[in-house]
C-alpha positions in Angstrom: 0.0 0.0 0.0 1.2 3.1 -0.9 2.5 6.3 1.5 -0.7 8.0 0.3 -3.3 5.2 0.2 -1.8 4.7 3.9 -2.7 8.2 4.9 -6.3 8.4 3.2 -7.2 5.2 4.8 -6.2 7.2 8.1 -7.9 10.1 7.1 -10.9 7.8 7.1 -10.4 6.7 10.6 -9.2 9.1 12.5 -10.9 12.0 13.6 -9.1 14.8 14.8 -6.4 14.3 11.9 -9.5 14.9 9.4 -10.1 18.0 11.1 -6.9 18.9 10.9 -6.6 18.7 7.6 -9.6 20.5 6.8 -7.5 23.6 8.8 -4.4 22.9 6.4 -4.6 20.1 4.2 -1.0 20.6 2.4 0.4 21.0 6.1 -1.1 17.5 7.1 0.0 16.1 4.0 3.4 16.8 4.0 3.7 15.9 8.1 2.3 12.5 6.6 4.9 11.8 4.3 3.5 12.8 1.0 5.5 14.1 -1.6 5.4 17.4 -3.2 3.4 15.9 -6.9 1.6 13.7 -4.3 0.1 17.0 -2.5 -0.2 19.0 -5.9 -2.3 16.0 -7.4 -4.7 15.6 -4.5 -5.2 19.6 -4.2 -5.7 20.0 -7.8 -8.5 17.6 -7.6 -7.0 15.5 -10.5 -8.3 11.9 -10.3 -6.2 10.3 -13.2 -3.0 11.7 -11.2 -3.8 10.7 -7.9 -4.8 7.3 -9.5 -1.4 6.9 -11.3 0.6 8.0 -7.9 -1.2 5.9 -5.4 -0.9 3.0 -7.5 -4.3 2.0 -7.1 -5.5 0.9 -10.0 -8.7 0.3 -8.4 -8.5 3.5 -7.1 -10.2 3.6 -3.8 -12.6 6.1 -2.7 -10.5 9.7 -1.2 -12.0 12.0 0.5 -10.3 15.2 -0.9 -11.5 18.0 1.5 -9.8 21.5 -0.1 -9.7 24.9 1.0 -13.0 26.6 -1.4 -10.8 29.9 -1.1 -7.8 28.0 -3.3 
């Protein structure tokens, strides 16, 4: 499982580190281990790219929370 599959999946779980990455998701990302085109793909909202770098071809579900002011 990928760095980023590993983080969504805790995303999914884990309540207080949802909320704070609703505060700053590129902040929680990168403290999570995600690289630099990792973070870009998932704020960009890109779902080919975030498919290709999570290696997933099945591509699980993400919850990609941004900030609307972005």
């Amino acid at each position: 499982m990928s760095n980023m599959n590993k983080f969504f999946t805790q995303l999914g779980t884990n309540a207080a580190l949802l909320e704070a990455y609703k505060l700053d998701p590129r902040g929680i990302m990168k403290a999570n281990g995600l690289t630099k085109e990792e973070i870009e793909a998932v704020m960009s909202g890109d779902k080919a790219q975030v498919s290709k770098l999570s290696g997933d071809k099945e591509m699980s579900m993400y919850l990609l929370v941004v900030n609307p002011t972005e």
